[in-house]
C-alpha positions in Angstrom: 153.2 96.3 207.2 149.8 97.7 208.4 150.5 100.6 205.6 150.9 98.0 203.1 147.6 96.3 203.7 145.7 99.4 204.0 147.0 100.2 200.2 146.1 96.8 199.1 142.8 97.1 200.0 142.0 100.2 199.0 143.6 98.9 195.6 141.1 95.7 195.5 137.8 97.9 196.8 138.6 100.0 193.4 139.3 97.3 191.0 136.1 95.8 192.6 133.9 98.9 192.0 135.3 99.4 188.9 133.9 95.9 187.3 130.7 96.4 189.4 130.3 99.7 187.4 131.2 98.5 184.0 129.0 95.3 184.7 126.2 97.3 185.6 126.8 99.7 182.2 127.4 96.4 179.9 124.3 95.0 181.3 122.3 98.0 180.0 119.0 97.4 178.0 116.5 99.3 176.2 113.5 99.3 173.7 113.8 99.2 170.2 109.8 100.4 169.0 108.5 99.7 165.5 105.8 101.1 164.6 103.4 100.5 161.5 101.2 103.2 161.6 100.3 106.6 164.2 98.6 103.9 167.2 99.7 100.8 165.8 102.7 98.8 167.0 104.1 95.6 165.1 107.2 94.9 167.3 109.3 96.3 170.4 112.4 94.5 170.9 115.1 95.0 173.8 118.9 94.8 172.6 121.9 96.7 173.9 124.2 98.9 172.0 125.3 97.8 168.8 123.4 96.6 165.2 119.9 95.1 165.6 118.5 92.5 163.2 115.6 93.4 160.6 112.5 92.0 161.6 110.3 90.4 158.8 108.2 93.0 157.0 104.9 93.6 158.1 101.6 94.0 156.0 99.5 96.3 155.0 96.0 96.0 152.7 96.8 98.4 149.8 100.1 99.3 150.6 104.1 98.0 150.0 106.4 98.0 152.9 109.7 100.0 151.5 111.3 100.1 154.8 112.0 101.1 157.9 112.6 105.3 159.2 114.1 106.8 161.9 110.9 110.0 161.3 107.5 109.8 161.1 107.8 111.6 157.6 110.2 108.6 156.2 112.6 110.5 154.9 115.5 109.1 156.8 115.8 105.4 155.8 117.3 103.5 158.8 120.5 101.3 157.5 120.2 97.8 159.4 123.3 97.0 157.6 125.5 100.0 158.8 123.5 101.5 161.4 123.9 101.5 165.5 121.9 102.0 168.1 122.7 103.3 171.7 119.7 104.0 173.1 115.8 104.0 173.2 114.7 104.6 169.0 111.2 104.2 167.5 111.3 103.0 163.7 109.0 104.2 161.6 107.1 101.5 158.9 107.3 103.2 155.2 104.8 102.7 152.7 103.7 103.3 149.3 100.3 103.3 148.2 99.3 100.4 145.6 96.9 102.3 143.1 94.1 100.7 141.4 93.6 100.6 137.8 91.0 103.4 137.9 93.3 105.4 140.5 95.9 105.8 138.2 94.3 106.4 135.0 92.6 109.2 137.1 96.5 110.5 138.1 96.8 110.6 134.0 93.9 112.8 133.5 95.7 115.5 132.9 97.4 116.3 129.2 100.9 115.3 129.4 101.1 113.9 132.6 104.3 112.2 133.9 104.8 110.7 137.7 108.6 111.0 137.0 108.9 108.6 140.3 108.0 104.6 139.8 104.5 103.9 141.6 103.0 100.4 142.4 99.8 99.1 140.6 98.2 95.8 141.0 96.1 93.9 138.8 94.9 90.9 136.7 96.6 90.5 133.2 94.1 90.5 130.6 96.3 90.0 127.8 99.7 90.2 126.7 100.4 91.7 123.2 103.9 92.1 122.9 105.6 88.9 124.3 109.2 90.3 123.6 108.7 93.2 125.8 106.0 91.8 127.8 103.4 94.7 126.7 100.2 93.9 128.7 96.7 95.0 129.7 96.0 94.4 133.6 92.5 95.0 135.1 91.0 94.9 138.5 87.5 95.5 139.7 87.8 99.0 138.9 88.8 99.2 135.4 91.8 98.7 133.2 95.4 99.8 132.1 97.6 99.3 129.6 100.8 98.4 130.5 104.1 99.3 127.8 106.8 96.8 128.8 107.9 95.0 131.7 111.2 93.8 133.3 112.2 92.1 136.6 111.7 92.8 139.5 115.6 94.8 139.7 114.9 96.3 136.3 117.4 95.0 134.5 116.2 92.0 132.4 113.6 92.2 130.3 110.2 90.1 130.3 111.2 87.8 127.4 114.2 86.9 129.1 113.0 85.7 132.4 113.0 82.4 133.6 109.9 82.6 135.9 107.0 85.2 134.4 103.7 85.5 134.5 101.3 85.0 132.2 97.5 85.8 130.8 95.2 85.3 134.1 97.7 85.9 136.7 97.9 88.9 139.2 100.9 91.3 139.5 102.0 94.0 141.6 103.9 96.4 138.8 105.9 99.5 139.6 106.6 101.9 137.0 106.7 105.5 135.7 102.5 106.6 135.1 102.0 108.9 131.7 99.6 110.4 129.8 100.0 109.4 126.3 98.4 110.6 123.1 95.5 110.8 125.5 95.8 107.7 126.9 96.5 106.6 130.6 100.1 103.7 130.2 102.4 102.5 132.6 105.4 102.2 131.3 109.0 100.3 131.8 107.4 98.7 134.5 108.9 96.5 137.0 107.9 93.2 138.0 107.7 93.1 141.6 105.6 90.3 142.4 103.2 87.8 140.7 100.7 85.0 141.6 100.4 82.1 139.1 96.0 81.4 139.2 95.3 78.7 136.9 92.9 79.4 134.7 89.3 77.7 135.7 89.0 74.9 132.4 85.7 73.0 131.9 86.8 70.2 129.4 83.0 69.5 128.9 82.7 73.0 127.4 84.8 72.3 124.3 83.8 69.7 121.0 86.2 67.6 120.0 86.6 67.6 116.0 89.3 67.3 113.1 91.1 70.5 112.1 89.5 70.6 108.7 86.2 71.3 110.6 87.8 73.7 113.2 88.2 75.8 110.3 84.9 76.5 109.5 83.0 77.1 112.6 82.7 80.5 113.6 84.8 82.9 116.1 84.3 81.9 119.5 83.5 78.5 119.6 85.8 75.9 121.5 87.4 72.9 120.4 89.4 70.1 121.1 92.0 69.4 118.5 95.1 67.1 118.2 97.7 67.1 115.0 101.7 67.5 114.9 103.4 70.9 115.3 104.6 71.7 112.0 106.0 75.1 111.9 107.0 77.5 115.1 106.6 81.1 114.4 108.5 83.7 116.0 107.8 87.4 117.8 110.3 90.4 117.8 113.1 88.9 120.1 112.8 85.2 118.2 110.4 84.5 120.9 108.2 81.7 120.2 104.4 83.6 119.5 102.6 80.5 117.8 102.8 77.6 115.4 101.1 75.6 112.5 99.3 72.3 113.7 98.3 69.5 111.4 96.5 66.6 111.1 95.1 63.8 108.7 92.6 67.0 107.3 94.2 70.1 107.1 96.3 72.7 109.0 95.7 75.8 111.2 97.6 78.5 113.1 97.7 78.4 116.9 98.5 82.0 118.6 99.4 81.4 122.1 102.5 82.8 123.5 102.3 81.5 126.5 102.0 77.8 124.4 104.4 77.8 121.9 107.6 78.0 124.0 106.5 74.7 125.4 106.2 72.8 122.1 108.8 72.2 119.8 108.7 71.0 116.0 107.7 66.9 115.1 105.4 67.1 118.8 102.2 65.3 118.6 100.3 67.6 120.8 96.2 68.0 121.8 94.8 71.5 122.5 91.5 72.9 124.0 91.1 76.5 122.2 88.9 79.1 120.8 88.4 79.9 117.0 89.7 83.0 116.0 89.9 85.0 113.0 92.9 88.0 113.1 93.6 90.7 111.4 95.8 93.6 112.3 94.1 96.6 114.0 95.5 99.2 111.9 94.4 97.2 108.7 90.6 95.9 110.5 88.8 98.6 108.3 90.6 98.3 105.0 90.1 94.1 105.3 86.5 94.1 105.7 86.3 96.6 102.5 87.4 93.7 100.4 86.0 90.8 102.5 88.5 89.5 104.1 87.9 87.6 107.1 91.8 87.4 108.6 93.9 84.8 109.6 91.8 81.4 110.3 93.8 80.4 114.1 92.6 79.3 117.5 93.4 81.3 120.5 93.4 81.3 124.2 95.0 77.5 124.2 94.9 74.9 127.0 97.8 72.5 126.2 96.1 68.9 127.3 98.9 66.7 126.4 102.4 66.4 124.6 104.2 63.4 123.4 107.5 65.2 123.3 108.2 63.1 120.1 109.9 63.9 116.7 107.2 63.2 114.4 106.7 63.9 110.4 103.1 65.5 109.8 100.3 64.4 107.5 101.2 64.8 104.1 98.8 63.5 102.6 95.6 66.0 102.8 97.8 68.4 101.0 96.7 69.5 97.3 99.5 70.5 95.1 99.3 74.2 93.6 101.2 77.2 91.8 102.5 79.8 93.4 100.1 81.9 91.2 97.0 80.0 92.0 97.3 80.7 96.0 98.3 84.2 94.8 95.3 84.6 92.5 93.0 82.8 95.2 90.6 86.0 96.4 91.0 86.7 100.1 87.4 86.0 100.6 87.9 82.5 100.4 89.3 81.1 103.7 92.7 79.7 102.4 94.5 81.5 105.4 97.2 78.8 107.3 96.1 75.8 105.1 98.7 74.5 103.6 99.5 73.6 99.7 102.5 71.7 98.0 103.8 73.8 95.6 107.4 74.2 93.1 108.8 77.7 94.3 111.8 79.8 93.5 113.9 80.5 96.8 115.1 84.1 96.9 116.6 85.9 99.4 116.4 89.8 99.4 119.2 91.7 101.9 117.7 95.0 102.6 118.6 97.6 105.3 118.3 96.1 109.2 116.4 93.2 107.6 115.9 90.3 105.3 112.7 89.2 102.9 112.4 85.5 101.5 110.2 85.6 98.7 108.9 82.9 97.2 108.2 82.8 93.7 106.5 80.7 91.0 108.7 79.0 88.4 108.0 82.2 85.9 110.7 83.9 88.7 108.1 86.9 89.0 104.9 85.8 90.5 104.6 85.9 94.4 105.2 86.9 97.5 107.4 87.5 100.8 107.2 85.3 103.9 105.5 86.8 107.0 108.4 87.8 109.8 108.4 90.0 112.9 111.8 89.4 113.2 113.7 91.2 110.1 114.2 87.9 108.6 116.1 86.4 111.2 113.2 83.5 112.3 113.9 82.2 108.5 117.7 82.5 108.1 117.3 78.2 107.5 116.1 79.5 103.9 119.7 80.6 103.2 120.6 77.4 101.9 117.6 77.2 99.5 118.3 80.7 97.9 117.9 80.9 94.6 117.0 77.2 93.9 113.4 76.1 92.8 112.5 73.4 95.7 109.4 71.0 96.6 107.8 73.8 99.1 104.7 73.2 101.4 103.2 76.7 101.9 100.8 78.4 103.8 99.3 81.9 103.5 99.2 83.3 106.9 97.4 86.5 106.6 96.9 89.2 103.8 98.2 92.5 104.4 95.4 95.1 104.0 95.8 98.5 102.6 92.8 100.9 101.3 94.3 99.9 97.2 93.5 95.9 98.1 94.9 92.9 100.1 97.6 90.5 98.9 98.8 87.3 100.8 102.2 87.1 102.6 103.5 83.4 103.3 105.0 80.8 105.5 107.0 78.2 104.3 106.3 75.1 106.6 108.7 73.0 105.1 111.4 73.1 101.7 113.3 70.2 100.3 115.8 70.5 97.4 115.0 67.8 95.3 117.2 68.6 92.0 114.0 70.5 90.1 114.0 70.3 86.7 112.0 71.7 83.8 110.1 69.0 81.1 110.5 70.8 78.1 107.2 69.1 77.3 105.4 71.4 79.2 107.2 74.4 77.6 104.2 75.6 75.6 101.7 75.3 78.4 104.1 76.9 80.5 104.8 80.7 78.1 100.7 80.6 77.7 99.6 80.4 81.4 102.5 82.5 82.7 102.7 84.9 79.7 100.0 84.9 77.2 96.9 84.7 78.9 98.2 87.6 81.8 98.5 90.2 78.4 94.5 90.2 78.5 91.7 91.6 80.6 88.4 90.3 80.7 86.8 93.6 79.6 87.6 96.7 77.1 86.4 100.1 77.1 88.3 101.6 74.1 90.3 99.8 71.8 93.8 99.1 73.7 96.2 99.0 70.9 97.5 96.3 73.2 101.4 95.3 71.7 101.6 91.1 72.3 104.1 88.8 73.3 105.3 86.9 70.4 108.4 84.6 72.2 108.8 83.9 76.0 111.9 83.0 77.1 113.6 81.7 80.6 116.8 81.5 81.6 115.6 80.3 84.6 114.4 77.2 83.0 116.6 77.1 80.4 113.8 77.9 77.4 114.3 79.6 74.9 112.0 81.2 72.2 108.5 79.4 72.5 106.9 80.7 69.9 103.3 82.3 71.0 100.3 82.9 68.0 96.6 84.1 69.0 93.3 84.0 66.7 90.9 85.7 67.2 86.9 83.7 66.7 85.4 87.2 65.1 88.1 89.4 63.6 85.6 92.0 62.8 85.3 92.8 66.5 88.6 91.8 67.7 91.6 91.6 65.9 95.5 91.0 65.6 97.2 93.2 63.2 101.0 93.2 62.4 102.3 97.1 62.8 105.8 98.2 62.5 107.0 94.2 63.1 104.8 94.3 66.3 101.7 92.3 66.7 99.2 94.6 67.7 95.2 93.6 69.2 92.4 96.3 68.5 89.1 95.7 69.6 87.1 97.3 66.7 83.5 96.3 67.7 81.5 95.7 70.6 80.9 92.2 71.6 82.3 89.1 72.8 85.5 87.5 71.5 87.3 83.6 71.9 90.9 84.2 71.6 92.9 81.1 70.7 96.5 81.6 72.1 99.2 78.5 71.0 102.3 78.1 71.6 104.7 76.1 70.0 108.4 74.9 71.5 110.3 72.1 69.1 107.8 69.7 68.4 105.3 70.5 70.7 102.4 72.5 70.9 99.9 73.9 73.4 96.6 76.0 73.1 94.0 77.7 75.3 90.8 79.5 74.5 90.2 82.7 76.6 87.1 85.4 76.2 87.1 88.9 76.2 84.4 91.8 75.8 84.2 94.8 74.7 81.7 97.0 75.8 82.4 100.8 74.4 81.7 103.0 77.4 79.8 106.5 76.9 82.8 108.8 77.6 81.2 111.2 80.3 81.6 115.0 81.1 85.2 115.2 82.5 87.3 118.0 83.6 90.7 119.4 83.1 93.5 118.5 86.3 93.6 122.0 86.6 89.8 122.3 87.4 90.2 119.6 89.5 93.0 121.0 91.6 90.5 124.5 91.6 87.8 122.2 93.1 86.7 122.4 96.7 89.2 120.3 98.5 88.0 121.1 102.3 84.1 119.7 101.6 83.3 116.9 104.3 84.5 114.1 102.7 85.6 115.3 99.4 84.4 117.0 96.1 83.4 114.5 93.5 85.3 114.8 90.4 85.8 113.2 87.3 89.0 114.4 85.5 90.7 112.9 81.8 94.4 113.0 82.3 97.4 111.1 81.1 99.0 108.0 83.4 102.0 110.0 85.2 105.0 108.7 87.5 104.1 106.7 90.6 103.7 107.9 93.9 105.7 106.4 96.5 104.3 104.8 99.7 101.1 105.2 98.4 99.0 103.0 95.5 98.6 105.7 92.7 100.3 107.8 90.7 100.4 111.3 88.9 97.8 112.4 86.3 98.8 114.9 84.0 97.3 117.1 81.5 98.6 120.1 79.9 96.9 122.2 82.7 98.7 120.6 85.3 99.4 118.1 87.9 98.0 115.8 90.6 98.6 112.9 92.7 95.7 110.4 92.8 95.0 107.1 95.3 93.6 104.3 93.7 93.2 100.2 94.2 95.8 97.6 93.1 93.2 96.2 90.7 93.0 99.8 89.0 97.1 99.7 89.2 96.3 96.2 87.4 94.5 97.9 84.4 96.9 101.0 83.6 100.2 101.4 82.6 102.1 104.7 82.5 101.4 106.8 79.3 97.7 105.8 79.1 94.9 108.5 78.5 92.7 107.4 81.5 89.4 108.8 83.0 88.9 108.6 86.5 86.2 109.4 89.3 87.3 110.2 93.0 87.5 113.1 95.7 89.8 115.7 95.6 90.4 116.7 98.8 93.3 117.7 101.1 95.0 115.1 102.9 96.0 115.7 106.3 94.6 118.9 106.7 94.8 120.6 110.2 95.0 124.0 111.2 97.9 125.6 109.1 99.1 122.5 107.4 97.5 122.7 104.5 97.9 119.0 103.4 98.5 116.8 100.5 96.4 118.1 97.2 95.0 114.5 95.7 92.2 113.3 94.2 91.7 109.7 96.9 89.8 106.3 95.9 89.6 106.9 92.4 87.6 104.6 90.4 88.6 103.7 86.6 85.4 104.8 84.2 87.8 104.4 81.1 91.2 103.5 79.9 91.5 104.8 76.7 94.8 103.2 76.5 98.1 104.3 74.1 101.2 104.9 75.3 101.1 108.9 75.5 104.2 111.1 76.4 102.5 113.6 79.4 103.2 117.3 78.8 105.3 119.0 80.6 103.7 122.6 80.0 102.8 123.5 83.7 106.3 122.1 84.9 108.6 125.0 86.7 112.8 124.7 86.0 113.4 128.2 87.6 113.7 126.5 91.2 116.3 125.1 93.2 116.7 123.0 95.8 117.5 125.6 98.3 114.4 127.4 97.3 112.1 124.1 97.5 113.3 123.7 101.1 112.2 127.0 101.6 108.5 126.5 101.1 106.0 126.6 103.8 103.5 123.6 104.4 101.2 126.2 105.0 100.6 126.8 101.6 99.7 124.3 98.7 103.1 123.4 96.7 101.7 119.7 96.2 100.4 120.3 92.7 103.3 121.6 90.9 106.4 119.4 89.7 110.2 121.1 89.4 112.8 120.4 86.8 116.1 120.9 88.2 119.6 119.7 88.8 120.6 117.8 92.5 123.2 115.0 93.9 121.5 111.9 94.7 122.6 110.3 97.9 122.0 107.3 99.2 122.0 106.7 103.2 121.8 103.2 104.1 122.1 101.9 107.7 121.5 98.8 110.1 118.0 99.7 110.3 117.4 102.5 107.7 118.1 103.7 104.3 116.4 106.8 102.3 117.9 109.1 99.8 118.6 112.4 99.7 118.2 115.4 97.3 121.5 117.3 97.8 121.7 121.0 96.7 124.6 121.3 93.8 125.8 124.3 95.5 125.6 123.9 99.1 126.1 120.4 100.7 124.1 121.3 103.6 121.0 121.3 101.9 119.1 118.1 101.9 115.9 116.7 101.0 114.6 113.5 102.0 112.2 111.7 99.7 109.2 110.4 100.7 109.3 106.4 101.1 109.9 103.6 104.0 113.2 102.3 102.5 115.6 103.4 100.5 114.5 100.1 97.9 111.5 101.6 96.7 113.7 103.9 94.5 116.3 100.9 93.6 115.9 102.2 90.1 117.5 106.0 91.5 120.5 104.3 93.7 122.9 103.7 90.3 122.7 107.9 90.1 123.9 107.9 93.9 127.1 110.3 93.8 126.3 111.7 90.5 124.2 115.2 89.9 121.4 114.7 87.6 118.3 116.6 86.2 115.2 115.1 88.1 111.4 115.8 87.9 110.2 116.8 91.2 107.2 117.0 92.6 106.8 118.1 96.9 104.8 116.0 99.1 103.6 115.4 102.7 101.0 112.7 103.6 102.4 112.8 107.0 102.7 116.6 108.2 106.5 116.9 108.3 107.9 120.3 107.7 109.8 121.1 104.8 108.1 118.9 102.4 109.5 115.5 101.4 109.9 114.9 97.9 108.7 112.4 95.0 111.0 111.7 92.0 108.6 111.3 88.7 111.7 110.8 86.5 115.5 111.2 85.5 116.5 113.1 82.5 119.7 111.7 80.7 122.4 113.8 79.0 121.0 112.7 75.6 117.5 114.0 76.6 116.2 110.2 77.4 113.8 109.8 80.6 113.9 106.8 83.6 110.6 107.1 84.8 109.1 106.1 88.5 107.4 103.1 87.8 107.1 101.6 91.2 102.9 100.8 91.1 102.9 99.6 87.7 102.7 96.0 86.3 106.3 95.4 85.3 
């Protein structure tokens, strides 16, 4: 009995130690340290064995917290998620530096420069120019940087499509890849990892309140206050909303404000505080102020003041009624830019490769233009309905594109209806004068033009048919109108100044209008052959004058000119659209400009052509251009062949190829194909494959094509330009892409 106590006791002391013991262990603290920086720390904490919680992120001027390491170094992230502790641990604050503006565009000094990892900059956005993409400019006190598309703060959506973004003003804390390109510091594909909204300081006292009418004639800078209905929404790449039209009781201008036009929607009566503005694209700044043109007449940098949210119908009643021809004719000096006329318009739609035009035409079917889209058509697809129908259109020029040959205005319809158009016969005569007879006729001759007339003008369009057109002339013995080979044909046989009489006459009525012309005999000046101007210094600074006689060859393609050709040779020349205006192909022409080499860098020798030429006279006729200088013992294997560092620019080939046509979502071109060996290609020279529409009905076939090489744009081989097709029975298509059709 004693034995058995003994044995339970012992029994009970060690169960009793036992729990003391693992008590004492399960009871056991210790620290867990983190520490910010070297002497600095934010938090100690004193847990057992197990997970700990994260504590909130500290903060650090300058600097992102990216998390928390187990070394000093931070290369071994610590995993609150999955990781335990078991005893004492100090964690280890990681950072990453935020880099100022002037910081980074210092890291992309350097030629080529790439950070390949994402780093943080912080700034103020100056502007945003791509709204799709969210292409921005930030700043802070130390400078600038451009910024090429952002995306949240995960990467994954981009900036159009994000619910909450900032805007103009605010300041955001960016992390992306840092490059060097062309030269230029950029952050790009950068990620949006914080922002802060600052409302933009607004002095309502600063701005004059005024109609629309006279918001369009005071100059850039000044700030108004305007109110009218938003009659139009225009669209950015993406269909994001990038401005609209606002009218009132005077007129109508353009509003550019990203960040405002998603908040308004068609039929709102809105007031605005904004800036006058006047824009033109960058790349077309220098060729616009050539020919005076101003840009498009907008306000910017807009303060939204107040929005009735209602469905209202705009002012109609300022608006003057117009021709498609008359806004086209208008010169781009005068400010016509986002007014808006009433005009009758042919609808057309035009399907091209990745995109869609809507042109809108006058009721001749030829005259006008396309409307204005960064969206490949897609912001107008409501026009679809319209197509091919003349309708009641209220239309605004927006802009004019701007090349170095002239500007020409590009439209937006504000609003169409389909009211049942119909022709009045009654106007049939005054209709074949303005849109047919008096276009035949310049103001001014040099030579005697030997100029064929239209004698009938018919439309099917309007359903006319033969309008008979007759022209007097007031002094025959200076201008007159002579019937040769059943063609009436004008000669200007004496200087001086002429009244033609043209009428028309269509059943039983008739219509006549007076026009004047001069001629004025111009001294025919000391000229030189094409192939003395090829042999001219091309690499002067800036050109060698020339002034060569030549016949009116093919057009160039992509550029405003064409060939000239004499029996010496070959060259391409750059001229203006109101040169293109005065010539036709086949007339004997002189012309002053610089031949020079285009392009020319180092061993790229460049594009022969004689730029900017000037007319000095059109000796006119309709002359077939020699083909003496023109080599047929090439092929296209051979023309492939040719190095770019010599000059092949100036000579055209005859010989035999496939045509093919490549045309794709978002591309087309045509190819030269070698009649012997598939492989070998050559691509011509042009943005789509449309500008050779003429060359697509040959696609499949293998034809004989004049040839000439080119390369504006320093691509090796050389791209090639099609001057014509010869047909089995010896008959040529010519390249007539730059001249009056």
């Amino acid at each position: 009995m004693k034995v058995k106590k003994i044995f339970f006791s012992f029994v009970f002391m060690f169960i009793l130690s036992f729990c003391l013991i693992s008590c004492k262990q399960k009871n056991d603290s210790f620290d867990i340290v983190f520490q910010i920086s070297e002497n600095d720390i934010y938090k100690t904490i004193n847990t057992q064995a197990g997970k700990i919680d994260k504590p909130d992120d500290p903060q650090k001027d300058g600097y992102v917290f990216v998390g928390w390491s187990t070394d000093i170094e931070g290369t071994h992230v610590f995993n609150f998620e999955k990781d335990y502790v078991s005893s004492k641990i100090t964690l280890y604050a990681k950072w990453e530096k935020i880099l100022t503006c002037a910081e980074a565009t210092q890291l992309c000094a350097e030629p080529g420069y790439n950070s390949k990892k994402r780093l943080y900059v912080r700034g103020t956005i100056l502007q945003i120019s791509n709204p799709t993409y969210g292409e921005m400019t930030i700043e802070d006190e130390t400078g600038s940087l451009y910024v090429y598309g952002t995306y949240s703060s995960d990467g994954v959506k981009r900036y159009s499509e994000l619910e909450e973004k900032p805007y103009a003003g605010d300041e955001v804390l960016l992390y992306g890849i840092l490059e060097n390109f062309n030269g230029s510091a950029e952050l790009k594909s950068a990620w949006i990892k914080d922002f802060v909204h600052h409302e933009e300081v607004f002095n309502e006292a600063d701005y004059t309140q005024m109609s629309i009418d006279a918001a369009r004639e005071i100059k850039t800078g000044e700030k108004v206050i305007i109110s009218g209905v938003v009659a139009r929404i225009t669209y950015a790449n993406g269909r994001i909303p990038s401005g609209f039209y606002l009218v009132d009781e005077t007129n109508s201008i353009y509003v550019y404000d990203s960040q405002i036009a998603p908040r308004v929607e068609i039929g709102n009566k809105i007031k605005i505080a904004a800036s006058k503005d006047f824009w033109i694209l960058d790349t077309e700044m220098e060729n616009a102020s050539k020919f005076g043109y101003e840009g498009c007449c907008q306000v910017t940098k807009v303060h939204l003041l107040s929005n009735d949210e209602g469905k209202n119908d705009f002012d109609k009643s300022w608006i003057k009624a117009s021709t498609v021809k008359k806004i086209m004719n208008t010169p781009v000096t005068e400010n016509i830019t986002t007014t808006v006329f009433k005009v009758n318009a042919l609808v057309k739609k035009a399907e091209g490769t990745g995109f869609i035009n809507y042109y809108f035409n006058d009721i001749d079917g030829i005259t006008g233009s396309y409307t204005y889209t960064q969206c490949n058509g897609g912001d107008f697809a409501w026009l679809d309905e319209f197509d091919g129908k003349i309708c009641t259109v209220y239309l605004s020029a927006i802009n004019a594109k701007s090349s170095a040959s002239g500007c020409s205005w590009r439209f937006i319809p504000i609003e169409v209806k389909d009211e049942g158009y119909t022709f009045d016969s009654k106007n049939a005569c005054e209709f074949a004068i303005e849109y047919f007879g008096v276009d035949q006729f310049l103001t001014s001759y040099m030579s005697d033009p030997s100029l064929e007339l239209i004698t009938t003008v018919s439309s099917s369009l309007l359903g006319l048919t033969d309008i008979r057109l007759s022209y007097i002339s007031s002094d025959p013995s200076k201008i007159a109108f002579v019937e040769e080979n059943n063609k009436l044909i004008m000669h200007a046989l004496s200087e001086g100044k002429v009244t033609i009489t043209i009428k028309a006459s269509y059943m039983s009525y008739e219509f006549s209008k007076d026009i004047e012309v001069v001629y004025s005999a111009v001294e025919i000046p000391n000229t030189i052959t094409v192939k003395e101007a090829i042999d001219s210094d091309a690499l002067t600074d800036g050109g060698t004058d020339v002034i060569v006689r030549g016949i009116v060859g093919p057009s160039l393609v992509n550029r405003d000119g064409f060939y000239l050709i004499d029996s010496t040779g070959v060259i391409a020349i750059t001229t203006s659209k109101d040169v293109l205006a005065k010539v036709n192909l086949g007339n004997e022409v002189i012309l002053q400009g610089k031949r020079t080499l285009f392009g020319h860098e180092g061993n790229y020798y460049g594009q022969s052509v004689i730029l900017d030429c000037n007319l000095i006279v059109n000796l006119y006729g309709s002359n077939e251009y020699s083909r003496e200088t023109f080599d047929d013992t090439k092929t296209l294997e051979d023309l492939l062949s040719m190095s770019t560092a010599e000059d092949h620019t100036t000579q055209v080939y005859v010989l035999d190829v496939t045509i093919e046509v490549v045309e794709q979502d978002r591309f087309s071109n045509i190819y030269l194909v070698s009649t012997t060996d598939a492989e070998k290609k050559m691509q011509l020279y042009t943005s789509s494959a449309s500008q050779y529409n003429w060359l697509k009905k040959y696609a499949g076939e293998t034809i004989r094509i004049e040839l000439a090489l080119c390369n504006w744009n320093k691509k090796n081989p050389f791209k090639g330009c099609v001057l014509s097709v010869e047909n089995a029975d010896g008959v040529f298509e010519y390249n007539i892409l730059n001249f009056p059709k």
